[in-house]
N, C-alpha and C positions, 0 to 999 in steps of 0.2 A: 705105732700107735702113740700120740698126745700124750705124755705124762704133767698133769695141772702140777702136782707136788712139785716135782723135779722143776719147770717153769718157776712155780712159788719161791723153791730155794733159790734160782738163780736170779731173780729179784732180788732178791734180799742180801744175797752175797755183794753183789753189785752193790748194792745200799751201805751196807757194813762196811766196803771198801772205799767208796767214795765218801762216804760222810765218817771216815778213821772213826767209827763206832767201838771198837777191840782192840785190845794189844794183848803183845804176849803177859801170860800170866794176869789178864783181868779176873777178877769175880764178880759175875754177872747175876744178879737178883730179877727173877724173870717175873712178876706181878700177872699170875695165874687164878680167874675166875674158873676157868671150866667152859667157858661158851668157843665158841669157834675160832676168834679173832686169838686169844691168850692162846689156847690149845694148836693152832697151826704158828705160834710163833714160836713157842717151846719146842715143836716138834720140828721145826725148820735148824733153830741154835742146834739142836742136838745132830743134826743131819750137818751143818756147816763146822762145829766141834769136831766129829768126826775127821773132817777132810781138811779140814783148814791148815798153815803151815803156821802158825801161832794155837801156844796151848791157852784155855783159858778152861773155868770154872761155871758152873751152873745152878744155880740156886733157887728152888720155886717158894710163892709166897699168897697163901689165897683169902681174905679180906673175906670172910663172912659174916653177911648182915643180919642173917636168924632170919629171915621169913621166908615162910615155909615154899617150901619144893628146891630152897638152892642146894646145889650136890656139892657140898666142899670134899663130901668122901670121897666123891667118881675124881674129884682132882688130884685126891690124894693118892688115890690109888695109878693112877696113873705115872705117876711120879715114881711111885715104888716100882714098878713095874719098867720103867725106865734106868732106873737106880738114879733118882735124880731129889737131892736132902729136899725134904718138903715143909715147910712151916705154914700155919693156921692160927688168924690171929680171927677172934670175933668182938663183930662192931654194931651194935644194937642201935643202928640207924635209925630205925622206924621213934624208940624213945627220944633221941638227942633232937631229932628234926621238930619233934612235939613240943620239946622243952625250949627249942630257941626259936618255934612257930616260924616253921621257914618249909613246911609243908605244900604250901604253894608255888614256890620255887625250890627245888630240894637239890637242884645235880650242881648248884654251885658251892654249898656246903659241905655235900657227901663227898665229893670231888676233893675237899681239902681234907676232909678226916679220911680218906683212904690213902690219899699221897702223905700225909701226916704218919702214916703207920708202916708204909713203906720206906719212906726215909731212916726211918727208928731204927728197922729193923735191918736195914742196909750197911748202918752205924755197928748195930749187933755183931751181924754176922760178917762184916768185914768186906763189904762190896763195894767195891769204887761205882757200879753202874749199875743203872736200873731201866730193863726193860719192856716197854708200855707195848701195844698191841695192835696200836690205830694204823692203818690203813693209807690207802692214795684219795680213797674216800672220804674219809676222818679231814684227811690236813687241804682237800678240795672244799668242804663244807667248811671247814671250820675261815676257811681263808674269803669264801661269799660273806660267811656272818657278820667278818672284822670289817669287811668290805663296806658292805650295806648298814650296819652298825655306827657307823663311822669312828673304829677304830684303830685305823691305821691299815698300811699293806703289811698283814701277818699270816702265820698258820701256826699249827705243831711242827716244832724244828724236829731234823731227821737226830739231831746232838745236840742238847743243851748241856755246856758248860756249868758246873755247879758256882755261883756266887764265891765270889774269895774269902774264905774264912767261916762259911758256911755251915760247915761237917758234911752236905748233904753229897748226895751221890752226883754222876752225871749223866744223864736220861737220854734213853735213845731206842728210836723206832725201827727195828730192823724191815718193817710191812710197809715203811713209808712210800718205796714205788710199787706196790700192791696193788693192784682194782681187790674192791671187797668181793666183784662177783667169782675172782682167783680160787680166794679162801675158799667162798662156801662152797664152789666146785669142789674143792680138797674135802674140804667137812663132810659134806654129803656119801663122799665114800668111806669116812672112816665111823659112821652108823653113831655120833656123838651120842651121850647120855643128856636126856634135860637137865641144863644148869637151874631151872629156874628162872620167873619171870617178876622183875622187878612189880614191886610193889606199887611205884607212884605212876606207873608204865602209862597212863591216860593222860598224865601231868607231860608224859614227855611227846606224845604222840600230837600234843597239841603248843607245842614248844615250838622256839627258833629251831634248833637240830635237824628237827624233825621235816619242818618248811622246808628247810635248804638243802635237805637231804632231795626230798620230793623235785626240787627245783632241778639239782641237779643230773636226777633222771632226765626230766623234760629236755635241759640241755645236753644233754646226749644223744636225746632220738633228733635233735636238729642238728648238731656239732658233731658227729663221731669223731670219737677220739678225746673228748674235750677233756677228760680228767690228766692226760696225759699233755695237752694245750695247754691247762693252769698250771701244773708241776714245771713246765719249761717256762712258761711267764715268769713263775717265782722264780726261778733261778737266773731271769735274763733282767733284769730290772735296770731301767734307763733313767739317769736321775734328770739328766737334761731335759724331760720331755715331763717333771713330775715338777708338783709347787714344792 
C-alpha cells in the first residue's frame, strides 16, 4: 500500500541532500504555526534526524498573533510530545498593522515582523538555520508572480545563504520538491487540530497569491505535471536564449 508520508520524507531527503540544507551538528530552528505545511515539515526533520548519517539539532518556534481560534497550545503540545524545546513568542499583529495602516495589504509587513522574530530568536538560541514550510506550490506561485510582476526570473531558494556579517541564520525549505496536495494527503490522516484562520483571510483570497495560486491549478488540468516542469525550468536556465 502507498505510504504519502514515507513519499513526503523522501522528497525532502532528496531536497536536503541536494540543496546541502544540513550538516553534522547543525541547529535547526523549525518556524512552527500548527497548520499543515510547518506540522508535516517538523514531522518529516524528525523522521529524516532519526535516519540520517549526520547528527543535527531541532528547535521549534511558533509566532502567535492573538486572534482568536490560533492553537499555539496544539503546537506546543505537540512538541512535548515529540520531545522537541518549544518556544512561543506573541506578535499582536492585528495592533501594529493599525498603527502603520497597512491593513489593506498586511502579508507584506507581517511577513517581515515574523521573519524579524525568527532571526532574534535563531540568534538566541544558537541556530545557524531556519526552517520555513513552503512547498513546490509556494516557490511555483511565487516564481508566476515575479514573472508576471516583472520582477525578475526568481522564487523561494531551496538555501539561502545568510548576508556576510549579518548574524542572521540560513534559511532552507526542506518541502521545496513537495506538491502541497503531498502534505494535505499526509494531514488529512494525522486528524490536525484547527490552527486557526487568519484574520485578513478575505484580503488574501483576493490578492496576487491567491490569483496565481488559482492559475496554477488551471495550468495543471492543461499541463500535467507542470509544477514539476517549473521546478526543472528553474534549475535549467539558458542565458544565451535570455536579454
Amino acid at each position: 500500500m502507498r505510504d504519502p508520508f514515507k513519499e513526503l520524507c523522501r522528497l525532502a531527503g532528496t531536497a536536503v541532500v541536494r540543496y546541502r540544507m544540513i550538516s553534522e551538528g547543525d541547529r535547526v530552528l523549525v518556524a512552527l504555526s500548527g497548520g499543515k505545511d510547518s506540522t508535516a515539515l517538523l514531522r518529516v526533520l524528525l523522521r529524516l534526524r532519526a535516519a540520517a548519517p549526520v547528527g543535527f539539532e531541532l528547535v521549534a518556534a511558533t509566532v502567535d498573533p492573538g486572534w482568536e481560534g490560533f492553537n499555539a497550545d496544539a503546537a506546543a503540545r505537540f512538541c512535548r510530545e515529540s520531545g522537541v524545546e518549544h518556544r512561543r513568542v506573541a506578535l499582536p499583529i492585528a495592533k501594529i498593522l493599525a498603527e502603520k495602516r497597512a491593513e489593506e495589504s498586511p502579508c507584506v509587513l507581517c511577513s517581515r515582523l515574523r521573519r524579524g522574530i525568527l532571526y532574534r530568536l535563531c540568534r538566541e538560541l544558537g541556530c545557524g538555520k531556519l526552517a520555513l514550510g513552503q512547498h513546490l506550490d509556494d516557490l511555483a506561485v511565487s516564481f508566476l508572480m515575479s514573472l508576471c510582476r516583472g520582477q525578475g526570473l526568481r522564487t523561494m531558494a531551496p538555501f539561502v545563504a545568510p548576508a556576510a556579517g549579518s548574524g542572521n541564520p540560513a534559511v532552507i525549505r526542506p518541502l521545496a520538491l513537495a506538491p502541497e496536495a503531498l502534505i494535505a494527503e499526509c494531514a488529512a490522516r494525522w486528524e490536525l487540530p484547527r490552527a486557526g484562520v487568519c484574520r485578513y483571510r478575505e484580503t488574501l483570497e483576493n490578492g496576487d497569491r491567491a490569483y496565481f495560486r488559482d492559475l496554477l491549478e488551471r495550468l495543471g488540468e492543461r499541463i500535467p505535471g507542470v509544477r514539476g516542469n517549473i521546478l526543472h525550468s528553474l534549475g535549467k536556465v539558458e542565458r544565451d536564449h535570455l536579454l
